[in-house]
Each structure stands twice: as structure tokens, then as C-alpha cells.
N, CA, C and O atoms as a GROMACS GRO file, in nm:
protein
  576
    1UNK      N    1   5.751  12.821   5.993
    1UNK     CA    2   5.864  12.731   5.988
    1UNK      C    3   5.925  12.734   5.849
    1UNK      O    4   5.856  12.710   5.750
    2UNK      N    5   6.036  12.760   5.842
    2UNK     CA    6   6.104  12.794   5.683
    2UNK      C    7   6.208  12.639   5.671
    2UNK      O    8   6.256  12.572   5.762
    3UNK      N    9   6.214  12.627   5.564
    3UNK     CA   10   6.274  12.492   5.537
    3UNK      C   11   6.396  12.509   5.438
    3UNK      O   12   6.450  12.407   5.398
    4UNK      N   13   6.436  12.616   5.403
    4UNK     CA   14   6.499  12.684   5.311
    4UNK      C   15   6.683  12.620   5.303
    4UNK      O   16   6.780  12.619   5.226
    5UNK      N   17   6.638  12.569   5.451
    5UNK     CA   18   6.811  12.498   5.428
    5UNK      C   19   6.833  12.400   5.346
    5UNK      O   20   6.934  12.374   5.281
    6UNK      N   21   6.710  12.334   5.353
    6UNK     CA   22   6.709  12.175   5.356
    6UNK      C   23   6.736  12.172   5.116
    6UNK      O   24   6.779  12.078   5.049
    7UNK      N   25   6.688  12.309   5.070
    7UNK     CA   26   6.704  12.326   4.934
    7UNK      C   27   6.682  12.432   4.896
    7UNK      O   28   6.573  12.484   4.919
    8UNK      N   29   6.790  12.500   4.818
    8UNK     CA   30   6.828  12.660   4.782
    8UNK      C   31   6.663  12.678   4.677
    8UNK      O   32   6.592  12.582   4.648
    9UNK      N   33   6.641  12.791   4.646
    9UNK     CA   34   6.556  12.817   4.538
    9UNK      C   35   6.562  12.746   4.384
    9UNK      O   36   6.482  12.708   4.298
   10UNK      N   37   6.712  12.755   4.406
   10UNK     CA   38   6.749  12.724   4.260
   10UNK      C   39   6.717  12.563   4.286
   10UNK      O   40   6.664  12.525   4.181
   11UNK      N   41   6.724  12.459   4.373
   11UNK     CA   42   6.722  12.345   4.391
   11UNK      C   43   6.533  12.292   4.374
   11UNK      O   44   6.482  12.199   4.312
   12UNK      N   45   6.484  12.376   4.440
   12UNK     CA   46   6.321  12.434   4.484
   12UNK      C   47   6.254  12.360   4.342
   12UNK      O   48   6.198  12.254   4.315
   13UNK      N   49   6.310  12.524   4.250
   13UNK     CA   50   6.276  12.494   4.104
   13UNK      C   51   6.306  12.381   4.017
   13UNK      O   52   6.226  12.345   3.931
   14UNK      N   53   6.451  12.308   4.043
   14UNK     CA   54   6.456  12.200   4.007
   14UNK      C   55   6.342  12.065   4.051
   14UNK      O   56   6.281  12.000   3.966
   15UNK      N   57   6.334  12.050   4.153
   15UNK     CA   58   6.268  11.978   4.169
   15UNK      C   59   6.082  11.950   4.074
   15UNK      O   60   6.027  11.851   4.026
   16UNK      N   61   6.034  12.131   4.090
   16UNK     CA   62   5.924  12.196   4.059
   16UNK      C   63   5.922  12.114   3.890
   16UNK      O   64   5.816  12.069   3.849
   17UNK      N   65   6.054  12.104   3.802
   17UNK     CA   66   6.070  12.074   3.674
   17UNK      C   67   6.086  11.864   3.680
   17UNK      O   68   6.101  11.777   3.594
   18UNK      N   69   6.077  11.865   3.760
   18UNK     CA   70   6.109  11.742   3.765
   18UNK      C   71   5.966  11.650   3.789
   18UNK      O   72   5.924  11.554   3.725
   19UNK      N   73   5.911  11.718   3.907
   19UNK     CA   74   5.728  11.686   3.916
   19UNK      C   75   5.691  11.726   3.766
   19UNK      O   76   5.676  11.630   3.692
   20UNK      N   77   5.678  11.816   3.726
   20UNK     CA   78   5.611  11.868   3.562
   20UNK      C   79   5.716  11.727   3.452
   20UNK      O   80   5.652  11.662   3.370
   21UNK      N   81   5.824  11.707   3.463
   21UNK     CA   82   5.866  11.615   3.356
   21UNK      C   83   5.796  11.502   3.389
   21UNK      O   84   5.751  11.432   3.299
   22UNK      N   85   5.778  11.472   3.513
   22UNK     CA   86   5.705  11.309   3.560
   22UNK      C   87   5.582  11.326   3.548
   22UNK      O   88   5.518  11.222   3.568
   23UNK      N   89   5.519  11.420   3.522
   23UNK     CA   90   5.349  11.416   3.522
   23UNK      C   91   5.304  11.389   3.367
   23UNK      O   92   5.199  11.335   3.334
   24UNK      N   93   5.431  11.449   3.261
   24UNK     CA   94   5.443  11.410   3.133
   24UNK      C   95   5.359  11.241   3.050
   24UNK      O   96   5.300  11.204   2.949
   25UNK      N   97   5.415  11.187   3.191
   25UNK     CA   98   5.385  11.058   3.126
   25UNK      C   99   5.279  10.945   3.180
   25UNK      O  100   5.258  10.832   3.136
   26UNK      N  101   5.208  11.027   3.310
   26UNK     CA  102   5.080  10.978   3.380
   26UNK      C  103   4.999  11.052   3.380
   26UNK      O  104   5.022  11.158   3.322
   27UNK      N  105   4.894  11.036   3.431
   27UNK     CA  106   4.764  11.128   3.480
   27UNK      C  107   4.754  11.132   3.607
   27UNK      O  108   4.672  11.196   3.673
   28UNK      N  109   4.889  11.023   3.667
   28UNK     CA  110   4.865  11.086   3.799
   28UNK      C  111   4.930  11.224   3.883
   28UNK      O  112   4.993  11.307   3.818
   29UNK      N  113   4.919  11.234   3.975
   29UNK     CA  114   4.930  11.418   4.044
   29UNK      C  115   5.020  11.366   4.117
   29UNK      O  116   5.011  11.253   4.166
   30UNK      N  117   5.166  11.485   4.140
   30UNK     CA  118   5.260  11.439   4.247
   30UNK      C  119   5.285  11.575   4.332
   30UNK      O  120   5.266  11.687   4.283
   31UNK      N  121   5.316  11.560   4.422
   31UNK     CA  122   5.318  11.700   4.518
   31UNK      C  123   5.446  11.688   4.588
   31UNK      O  124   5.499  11.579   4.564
   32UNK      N  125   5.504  11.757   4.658
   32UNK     CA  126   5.615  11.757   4.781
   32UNK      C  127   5.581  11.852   4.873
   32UNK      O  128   5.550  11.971   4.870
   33UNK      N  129   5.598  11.755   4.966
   33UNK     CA  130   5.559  11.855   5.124
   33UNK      C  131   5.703  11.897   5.208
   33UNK      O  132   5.787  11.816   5.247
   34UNK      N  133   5.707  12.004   5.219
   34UNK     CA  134   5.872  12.012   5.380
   34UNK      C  135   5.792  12.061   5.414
   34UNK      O  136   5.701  12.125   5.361
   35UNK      N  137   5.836  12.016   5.572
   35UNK     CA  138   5.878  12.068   5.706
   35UNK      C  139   5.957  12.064   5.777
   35UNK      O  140   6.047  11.993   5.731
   36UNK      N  141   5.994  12.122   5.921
   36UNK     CA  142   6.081  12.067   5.973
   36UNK      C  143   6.062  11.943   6.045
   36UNK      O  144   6.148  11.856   6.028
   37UNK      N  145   5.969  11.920   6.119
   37UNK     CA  146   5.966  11.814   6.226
   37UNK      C  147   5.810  11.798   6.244
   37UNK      O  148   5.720  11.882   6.242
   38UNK      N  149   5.808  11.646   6.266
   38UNK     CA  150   5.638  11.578   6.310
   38UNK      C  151   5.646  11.542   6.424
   38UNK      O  152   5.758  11.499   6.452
   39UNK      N  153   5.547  11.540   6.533
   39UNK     CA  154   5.540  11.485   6.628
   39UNK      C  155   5.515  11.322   6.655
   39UNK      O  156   5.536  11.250   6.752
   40UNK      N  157   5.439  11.293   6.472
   40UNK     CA  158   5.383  11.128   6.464
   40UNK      C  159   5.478  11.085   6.350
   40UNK      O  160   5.558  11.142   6.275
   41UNK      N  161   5.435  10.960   6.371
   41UNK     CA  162   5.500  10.906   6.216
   41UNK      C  163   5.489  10.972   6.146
   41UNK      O  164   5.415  11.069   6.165
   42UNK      N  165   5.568  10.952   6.013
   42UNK     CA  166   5.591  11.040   5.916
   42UNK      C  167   5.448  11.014   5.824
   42UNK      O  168   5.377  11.098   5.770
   43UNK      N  169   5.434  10.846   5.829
   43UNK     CA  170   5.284  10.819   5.707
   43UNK      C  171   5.157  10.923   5.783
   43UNK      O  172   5.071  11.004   5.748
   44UNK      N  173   5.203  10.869   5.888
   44UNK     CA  174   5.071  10.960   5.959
   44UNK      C  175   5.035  11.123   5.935
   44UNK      O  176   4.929  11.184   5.922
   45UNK      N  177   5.166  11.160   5.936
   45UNK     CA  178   5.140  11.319   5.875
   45UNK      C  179   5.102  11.356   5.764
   45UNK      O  180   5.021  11.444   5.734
   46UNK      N  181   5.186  11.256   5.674
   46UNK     CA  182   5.191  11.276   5.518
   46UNK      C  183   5.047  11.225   5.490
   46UNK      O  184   5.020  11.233   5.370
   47UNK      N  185   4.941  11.172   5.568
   47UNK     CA  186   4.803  11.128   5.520
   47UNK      C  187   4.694  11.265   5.570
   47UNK      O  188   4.576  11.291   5.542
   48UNK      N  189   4.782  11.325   5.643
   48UNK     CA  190   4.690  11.433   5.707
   48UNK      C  191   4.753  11.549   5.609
   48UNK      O  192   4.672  11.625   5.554
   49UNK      N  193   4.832  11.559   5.595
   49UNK     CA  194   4.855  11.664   5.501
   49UNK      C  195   4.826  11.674   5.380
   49UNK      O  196   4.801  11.779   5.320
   50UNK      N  197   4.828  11.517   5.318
   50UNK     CA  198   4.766  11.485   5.188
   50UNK      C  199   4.634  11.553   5.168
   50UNK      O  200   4.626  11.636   5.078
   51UNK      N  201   4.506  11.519   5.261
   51UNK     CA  202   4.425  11.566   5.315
   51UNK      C  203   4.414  11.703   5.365
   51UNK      O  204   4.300  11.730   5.405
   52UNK      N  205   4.485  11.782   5.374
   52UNK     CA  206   4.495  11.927   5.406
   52UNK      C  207   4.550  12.005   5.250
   52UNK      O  208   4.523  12.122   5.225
   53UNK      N  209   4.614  11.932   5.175
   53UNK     CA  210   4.625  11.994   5.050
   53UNK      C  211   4.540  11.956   4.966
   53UNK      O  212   4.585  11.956   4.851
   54UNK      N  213   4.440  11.924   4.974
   54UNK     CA  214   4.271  11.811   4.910
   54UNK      C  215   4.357  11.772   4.816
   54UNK      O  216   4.353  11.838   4.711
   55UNK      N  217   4.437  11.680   4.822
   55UNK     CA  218   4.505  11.608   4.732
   55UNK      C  219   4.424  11.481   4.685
   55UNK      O  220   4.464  11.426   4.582
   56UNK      N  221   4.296  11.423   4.762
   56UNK     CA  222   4.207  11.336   4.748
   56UNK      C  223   4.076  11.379   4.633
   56UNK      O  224   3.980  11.316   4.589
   57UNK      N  225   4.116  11.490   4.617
   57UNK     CA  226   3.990  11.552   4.492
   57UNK      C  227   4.028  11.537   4.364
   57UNK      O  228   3.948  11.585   4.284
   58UNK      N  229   4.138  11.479   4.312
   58UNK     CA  230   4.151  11.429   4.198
   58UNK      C  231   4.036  11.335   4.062
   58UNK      O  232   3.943  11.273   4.113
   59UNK      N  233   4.041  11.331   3.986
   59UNK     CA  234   3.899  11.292   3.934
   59UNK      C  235   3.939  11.120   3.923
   59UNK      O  236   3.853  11.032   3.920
   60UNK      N  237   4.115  11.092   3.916
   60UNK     CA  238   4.089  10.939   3.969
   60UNK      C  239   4.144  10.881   4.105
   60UNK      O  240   4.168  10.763   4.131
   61UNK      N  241   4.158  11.007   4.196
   61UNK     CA  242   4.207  10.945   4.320
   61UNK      C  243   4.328  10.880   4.298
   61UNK      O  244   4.345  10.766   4.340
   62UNK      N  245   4.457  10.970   4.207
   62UNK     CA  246   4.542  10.964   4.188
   62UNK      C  247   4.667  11.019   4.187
   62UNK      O  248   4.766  11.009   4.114
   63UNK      N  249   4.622  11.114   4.341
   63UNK     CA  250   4.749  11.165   4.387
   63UNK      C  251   4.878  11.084   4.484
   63UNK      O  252   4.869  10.974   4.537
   64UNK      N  253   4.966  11.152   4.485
   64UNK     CA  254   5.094  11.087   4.538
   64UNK      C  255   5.143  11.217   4.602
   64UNK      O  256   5.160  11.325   4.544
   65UNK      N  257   5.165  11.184   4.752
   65UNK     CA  258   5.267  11.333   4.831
   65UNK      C  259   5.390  11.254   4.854
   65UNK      O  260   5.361  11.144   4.901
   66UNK      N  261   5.516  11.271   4.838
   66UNK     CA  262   5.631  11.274   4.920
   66UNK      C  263   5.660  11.410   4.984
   66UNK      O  264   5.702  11.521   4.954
   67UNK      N  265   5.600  11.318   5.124
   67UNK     CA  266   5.608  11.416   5.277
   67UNK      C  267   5.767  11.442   5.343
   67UNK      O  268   5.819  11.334   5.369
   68UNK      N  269   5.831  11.526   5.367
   68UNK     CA  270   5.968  11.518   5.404
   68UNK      C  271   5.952  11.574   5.526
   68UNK      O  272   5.888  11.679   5.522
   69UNK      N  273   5.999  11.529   5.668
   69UNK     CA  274   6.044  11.621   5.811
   69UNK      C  275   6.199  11.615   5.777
   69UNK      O  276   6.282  11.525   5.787
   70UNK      N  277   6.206  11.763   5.729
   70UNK     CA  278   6.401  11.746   5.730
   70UNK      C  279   6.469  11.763   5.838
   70UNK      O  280   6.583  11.719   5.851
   71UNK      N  281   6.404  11.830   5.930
   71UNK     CA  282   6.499  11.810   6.083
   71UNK      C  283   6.525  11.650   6.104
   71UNK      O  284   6.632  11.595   6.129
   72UNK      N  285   6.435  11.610   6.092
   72UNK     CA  286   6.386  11.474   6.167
   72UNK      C  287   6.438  11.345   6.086
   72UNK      O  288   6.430  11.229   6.125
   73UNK      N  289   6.508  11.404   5.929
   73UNK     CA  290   6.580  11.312   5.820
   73UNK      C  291   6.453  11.190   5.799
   73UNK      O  292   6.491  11.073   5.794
   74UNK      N  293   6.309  11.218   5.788
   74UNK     CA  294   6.222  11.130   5.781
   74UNK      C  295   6.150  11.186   5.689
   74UNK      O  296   6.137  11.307   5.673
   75UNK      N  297   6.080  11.063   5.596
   75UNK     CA  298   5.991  11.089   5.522
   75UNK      C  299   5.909  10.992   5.484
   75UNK      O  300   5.924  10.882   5.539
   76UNK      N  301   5.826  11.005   5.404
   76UNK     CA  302   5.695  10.924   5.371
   76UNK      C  303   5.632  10.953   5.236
   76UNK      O  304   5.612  11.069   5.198
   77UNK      N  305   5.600  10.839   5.158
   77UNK     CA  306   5.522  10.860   4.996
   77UNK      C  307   5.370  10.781   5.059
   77UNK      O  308   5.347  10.671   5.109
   78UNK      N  309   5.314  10.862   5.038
   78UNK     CA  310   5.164  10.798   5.073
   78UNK      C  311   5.082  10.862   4.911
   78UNK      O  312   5.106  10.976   4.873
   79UNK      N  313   4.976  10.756   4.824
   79UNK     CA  314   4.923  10.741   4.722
   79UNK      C  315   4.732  10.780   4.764
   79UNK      O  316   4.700  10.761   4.881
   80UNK      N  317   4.658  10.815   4.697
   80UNK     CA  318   4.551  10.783   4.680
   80UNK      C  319   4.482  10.678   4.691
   80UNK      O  320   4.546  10.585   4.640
   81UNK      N  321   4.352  10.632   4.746
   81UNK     CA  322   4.296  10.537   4.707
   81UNK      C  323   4.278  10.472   4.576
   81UNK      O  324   4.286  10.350   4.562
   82UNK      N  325   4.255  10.553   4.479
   82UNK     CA  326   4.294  10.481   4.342
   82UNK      C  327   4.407  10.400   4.273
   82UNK      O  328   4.418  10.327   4.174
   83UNK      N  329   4.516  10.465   4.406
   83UNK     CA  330   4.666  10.377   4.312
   83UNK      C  331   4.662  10.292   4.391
   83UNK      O  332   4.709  10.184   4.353
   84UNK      N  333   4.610  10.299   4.530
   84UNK     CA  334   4.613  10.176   4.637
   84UNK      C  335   4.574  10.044   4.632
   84UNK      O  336   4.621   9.937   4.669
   85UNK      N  337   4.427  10.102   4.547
   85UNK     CA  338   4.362   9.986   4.511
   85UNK      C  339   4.429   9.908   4.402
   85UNK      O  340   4.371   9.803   4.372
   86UNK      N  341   4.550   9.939   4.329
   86UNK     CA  342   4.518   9.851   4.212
   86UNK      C  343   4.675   9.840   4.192
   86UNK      O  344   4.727   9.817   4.082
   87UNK      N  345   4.741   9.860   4.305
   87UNK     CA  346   4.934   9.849   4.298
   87UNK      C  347   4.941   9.758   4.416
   87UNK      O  348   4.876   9.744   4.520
   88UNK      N  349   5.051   9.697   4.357
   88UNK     CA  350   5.111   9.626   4.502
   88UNK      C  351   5.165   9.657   4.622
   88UNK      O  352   5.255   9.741   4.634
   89UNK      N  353   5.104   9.580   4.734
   89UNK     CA  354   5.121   9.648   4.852
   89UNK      C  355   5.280   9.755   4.894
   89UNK      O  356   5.295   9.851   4.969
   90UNK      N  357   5.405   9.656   4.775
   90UNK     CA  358   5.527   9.739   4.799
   90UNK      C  359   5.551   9.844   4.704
   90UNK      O  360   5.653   9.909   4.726
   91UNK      N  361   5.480   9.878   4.602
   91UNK     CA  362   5.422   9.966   4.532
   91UNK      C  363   5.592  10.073   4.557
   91UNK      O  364   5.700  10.053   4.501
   92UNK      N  365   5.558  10.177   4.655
   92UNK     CA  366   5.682  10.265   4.632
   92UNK      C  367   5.836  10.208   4.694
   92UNK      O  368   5.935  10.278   4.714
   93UNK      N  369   5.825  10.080   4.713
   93UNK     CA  370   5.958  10.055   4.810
   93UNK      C  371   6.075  10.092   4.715
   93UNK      O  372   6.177  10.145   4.759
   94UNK      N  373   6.057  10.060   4.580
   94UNK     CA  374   6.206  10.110   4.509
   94UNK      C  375   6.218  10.253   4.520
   94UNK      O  376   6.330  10.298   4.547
   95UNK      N  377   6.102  10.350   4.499
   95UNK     CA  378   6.128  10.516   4.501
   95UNK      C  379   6.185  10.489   4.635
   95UNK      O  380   6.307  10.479   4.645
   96UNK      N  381   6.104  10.476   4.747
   96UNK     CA  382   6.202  10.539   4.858
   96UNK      C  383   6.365  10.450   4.902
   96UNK      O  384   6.418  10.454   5.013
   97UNK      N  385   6.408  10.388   4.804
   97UNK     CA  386   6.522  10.313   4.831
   97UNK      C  387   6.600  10.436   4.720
   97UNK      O  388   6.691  10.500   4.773
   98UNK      N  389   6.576  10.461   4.611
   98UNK     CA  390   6.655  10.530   4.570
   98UNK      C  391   6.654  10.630   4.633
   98UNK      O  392   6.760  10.647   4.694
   99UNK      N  393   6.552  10.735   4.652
   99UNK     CA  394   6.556  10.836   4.771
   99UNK      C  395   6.614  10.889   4.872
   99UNK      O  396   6.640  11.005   4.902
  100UNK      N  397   6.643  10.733   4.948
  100UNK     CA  398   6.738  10.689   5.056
  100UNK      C  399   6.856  10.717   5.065
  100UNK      O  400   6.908  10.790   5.149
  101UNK      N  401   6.912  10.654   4.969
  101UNK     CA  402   7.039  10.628   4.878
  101UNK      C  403   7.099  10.791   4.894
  101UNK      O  404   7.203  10.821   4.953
  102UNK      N  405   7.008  10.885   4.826
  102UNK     CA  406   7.081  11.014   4.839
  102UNK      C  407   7.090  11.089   4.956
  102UNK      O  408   7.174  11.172   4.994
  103UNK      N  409   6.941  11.025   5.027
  103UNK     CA  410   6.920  11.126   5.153
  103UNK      C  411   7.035  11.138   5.223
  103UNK      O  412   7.093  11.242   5.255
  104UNK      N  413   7.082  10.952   5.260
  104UNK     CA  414   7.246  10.940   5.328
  104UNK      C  415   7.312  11.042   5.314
  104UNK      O  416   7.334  11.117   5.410
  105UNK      N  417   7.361  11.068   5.177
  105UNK     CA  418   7.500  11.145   5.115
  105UNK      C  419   7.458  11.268   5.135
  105UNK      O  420   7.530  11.354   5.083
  106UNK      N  421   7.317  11.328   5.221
  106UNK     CA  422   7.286  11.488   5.190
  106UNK      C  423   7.260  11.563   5.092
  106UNK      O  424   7.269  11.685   5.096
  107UNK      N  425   7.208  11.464   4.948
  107UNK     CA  426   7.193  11.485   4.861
  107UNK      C  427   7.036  11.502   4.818
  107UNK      O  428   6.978  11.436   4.732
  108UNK      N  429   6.967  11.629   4.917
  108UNK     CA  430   6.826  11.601   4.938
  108UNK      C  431   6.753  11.632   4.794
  108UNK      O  432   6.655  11.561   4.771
  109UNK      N  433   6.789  11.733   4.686
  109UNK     CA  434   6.738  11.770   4.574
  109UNK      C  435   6.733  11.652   4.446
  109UNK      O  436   6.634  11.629   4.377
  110UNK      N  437   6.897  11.569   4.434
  110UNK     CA  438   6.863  11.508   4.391
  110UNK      C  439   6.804  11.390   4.446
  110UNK      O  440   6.839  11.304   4.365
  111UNK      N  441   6.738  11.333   4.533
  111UNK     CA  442   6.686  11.237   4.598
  111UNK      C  443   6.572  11.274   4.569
  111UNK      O  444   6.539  11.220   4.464
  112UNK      N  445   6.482  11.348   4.614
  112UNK     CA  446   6.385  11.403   4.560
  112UNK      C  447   6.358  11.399   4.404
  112UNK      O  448   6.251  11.362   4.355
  113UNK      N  449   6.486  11.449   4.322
  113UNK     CA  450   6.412  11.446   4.154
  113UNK      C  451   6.420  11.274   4.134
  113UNK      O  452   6.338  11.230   4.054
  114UNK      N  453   6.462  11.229   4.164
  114UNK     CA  454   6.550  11.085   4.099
  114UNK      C  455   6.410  10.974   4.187
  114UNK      O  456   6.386  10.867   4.131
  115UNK      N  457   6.341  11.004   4.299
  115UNK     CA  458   6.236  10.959   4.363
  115UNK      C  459   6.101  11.018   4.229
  115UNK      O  460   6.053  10.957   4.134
  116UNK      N  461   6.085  11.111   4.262
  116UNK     CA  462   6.011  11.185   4.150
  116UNK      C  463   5.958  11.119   4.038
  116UNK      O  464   5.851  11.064   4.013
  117UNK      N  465   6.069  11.140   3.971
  117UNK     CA  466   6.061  11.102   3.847
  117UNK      C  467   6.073  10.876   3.827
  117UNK      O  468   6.046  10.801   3.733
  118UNK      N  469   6.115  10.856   3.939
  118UNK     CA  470   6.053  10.692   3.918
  118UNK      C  471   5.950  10.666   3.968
  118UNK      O  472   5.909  10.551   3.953
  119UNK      N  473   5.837  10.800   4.077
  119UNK     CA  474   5.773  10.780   4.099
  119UNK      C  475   5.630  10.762   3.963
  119UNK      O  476   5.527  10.698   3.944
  120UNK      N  477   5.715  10.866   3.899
  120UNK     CA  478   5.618  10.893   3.763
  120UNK      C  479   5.646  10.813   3.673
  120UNK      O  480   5.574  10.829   3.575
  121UNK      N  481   5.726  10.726   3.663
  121UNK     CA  482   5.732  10.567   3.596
  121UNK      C  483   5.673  10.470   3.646
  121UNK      O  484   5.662  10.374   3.570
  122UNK      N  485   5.639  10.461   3.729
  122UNK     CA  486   5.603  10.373   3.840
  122UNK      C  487   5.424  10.381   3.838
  122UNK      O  488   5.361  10.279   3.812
  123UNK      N  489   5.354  10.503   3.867
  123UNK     CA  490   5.235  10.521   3.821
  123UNK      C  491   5.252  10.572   3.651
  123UNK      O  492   5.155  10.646   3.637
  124UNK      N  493   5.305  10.569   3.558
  124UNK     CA  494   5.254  10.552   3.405
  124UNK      C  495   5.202  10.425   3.380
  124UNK      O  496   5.112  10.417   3.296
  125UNK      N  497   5.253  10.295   3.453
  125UNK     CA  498   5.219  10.157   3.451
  125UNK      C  499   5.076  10.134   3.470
  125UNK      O  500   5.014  10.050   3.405
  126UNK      N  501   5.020  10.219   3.570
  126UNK     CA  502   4.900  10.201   3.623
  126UNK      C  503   4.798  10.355   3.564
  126UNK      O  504   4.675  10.360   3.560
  127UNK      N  505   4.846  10.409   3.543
  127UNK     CA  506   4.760  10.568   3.477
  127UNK      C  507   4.880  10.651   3.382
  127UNK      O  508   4.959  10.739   3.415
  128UNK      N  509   4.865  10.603   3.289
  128UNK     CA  510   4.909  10.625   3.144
  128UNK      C  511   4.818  10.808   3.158
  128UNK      O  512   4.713  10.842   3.213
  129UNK      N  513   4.919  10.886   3.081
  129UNK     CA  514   4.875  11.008   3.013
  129UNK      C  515   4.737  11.042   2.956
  129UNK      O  516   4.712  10.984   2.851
  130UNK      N  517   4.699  11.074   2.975
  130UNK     CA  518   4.560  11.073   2.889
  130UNK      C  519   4.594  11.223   2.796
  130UNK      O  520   4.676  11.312   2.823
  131UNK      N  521   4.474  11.208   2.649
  131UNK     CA  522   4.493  11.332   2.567
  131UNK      C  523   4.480  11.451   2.655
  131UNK      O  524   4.562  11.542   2.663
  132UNK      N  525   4.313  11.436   2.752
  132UNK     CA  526   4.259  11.530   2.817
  132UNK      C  527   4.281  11.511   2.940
  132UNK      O  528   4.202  11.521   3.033
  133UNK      N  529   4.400  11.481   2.941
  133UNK     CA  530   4.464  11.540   3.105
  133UNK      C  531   4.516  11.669   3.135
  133UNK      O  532   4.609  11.728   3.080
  134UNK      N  533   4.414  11.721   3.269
  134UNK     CA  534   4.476  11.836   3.274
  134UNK      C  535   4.533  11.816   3.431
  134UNK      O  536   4.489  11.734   3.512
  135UNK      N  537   4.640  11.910   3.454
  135UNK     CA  538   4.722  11.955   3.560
  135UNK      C  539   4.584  11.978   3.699
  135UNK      O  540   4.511  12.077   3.693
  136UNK      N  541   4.572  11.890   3.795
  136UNK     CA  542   4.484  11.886   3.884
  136UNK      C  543   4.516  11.942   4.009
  136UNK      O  544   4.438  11.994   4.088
  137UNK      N  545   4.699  11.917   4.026
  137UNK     CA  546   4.714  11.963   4.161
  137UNK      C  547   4.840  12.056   4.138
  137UNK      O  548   4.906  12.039   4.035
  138UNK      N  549   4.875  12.154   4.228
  138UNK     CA  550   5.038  12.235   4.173
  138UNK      C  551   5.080  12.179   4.224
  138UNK      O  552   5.059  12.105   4.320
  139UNK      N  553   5.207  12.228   4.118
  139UNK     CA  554   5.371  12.119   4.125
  139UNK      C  555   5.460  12.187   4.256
  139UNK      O  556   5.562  12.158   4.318
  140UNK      N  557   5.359  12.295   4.258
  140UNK     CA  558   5.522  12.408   4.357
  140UNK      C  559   5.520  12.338   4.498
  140UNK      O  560   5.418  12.303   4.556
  141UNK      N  561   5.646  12.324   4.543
  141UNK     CA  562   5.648  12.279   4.665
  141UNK      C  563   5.553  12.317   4.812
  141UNK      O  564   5.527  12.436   4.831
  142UNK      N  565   5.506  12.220   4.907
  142UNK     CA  566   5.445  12.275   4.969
  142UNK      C  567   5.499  12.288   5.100
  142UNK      O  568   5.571  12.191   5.126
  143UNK      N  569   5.488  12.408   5.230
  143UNK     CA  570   5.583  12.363   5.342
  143UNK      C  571   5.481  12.438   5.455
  143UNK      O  572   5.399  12.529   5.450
  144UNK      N  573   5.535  12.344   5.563
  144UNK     CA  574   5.441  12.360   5.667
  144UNK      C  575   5.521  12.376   5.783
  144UNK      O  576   5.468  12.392   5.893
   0.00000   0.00000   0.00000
């Protein structure tokens, strides 16, 4: 299944720079998933896929996927148990409102960086940078 409509290469890489600028300022791990279409909810996929990219092997259980079905104009930010435990239950409602905001206008790349990167403001609050943080999960997009 190729997803290639949904963001050119050149858009791909943008995004790819945008996870690496937001990881700048946490220790936590951010990923992006496309596809075209889920058969279940979107959380539901995005927890199984989280789980299929061992995104749960982090050393603080501090990964984050924004899952996208672009046929399906649906998506989902599902966190780790570590950010779960210790954020408020509405935790990503502003990322996926800005998100939103662009998805409307067809503006999937920047919706994605502009989600991104408040996602990585959003966990600096709760997992600040560390000296000896290293890069745990890749930034490159993932598609299924």
C-alpha cells in the first residue's frame, strides 16, 4: 500500500526534520505512521502498530505515534505508558486540534509538522532533554 499521495518526498523529509527539531527538546521518541485505511478505530490501530514498531521499548516508556489512515481522513496520537501515567487525561487534545485545523484545508504536511513539533513542547513539560539522551526510535516515516 503506497501512501505517496497523501505527501511528496520533499514533504516526507520535511516532516522527518521536524520529528528531529522536536526531539531537540525532550527525551521523548515521536514516530509517524501512513496508511491508507483501518478497518477499526483509528486509536485501536495506532496501539497495535505502536506495538508492531516496539515503540514500547523505550528506556522511559516514552514514545508517541501519530497514526494517520489518509484514505479514511482519520487519525490518532496514542503515548506510552510513561507519558500516560503522569499527563492529563486531555494531554494531546490541543496537538490534534491544531492538526485538524490543517487536515480540513488539505494541508496534511504542515498539520503534521505544526502537530509535531507541539507535540514536542507538550512532552518537554513532562521529559525534558537529557545530556545522555540518545535517539531510541527512527524519525523516518513509517507506512503500512
Amino acid at each position: 500500500m503506497k501512501t505517496t499521495i497523501f505527501l511528496t518526498k520533499e514533504e516526507e523529509k520535511e516532516v522527518v526534520e521536524a520529528i528531529q527539531q522536536a526531539e531537540k527538546d525532550t527525551s521523548g521518541e515521536i514516530r509517524v505512521h501512513l496508511e491508507k485505511t483501518t478497518a477499526i478505530d483509528p486509536m485501536e490501530r495506532a496501539i497495535a502498530v505502536f506495538f508492531e514498531l516496539e515503540m514500547n521499548k523505550t528506556k522511559d516508556a516514552n514514545g508517541v505515534l501519530i497514526y494517520v489512515a489518509t484514505q479514511d481522513n482519520k487519525f490518532a496520537i496514542c503515548g506510552d505508558k510513561g507519558i500516560n501515567e503522569v499527563v492529563p487525561s486531555d494531554f494531546w487534545e490541543s496537538t490534534k486540534q491544531i492538526m485538524i485545523s490543517h487536515f480540513k484545508n488539505k494541508n496534511f504536511k504542515q498539520g503534521l509538522i505544526d502537530g509535531i513539533l507541539k507535540a514536542g513542547t507538550e512532552l518537554k513539560k513532562y521529559f525534558p532533554h537529557q545530556d545522555d539522551d540518545v535517539d531510541e526510535l527512527s524519525n523516518e516515516i513509517s507506512k503500512g
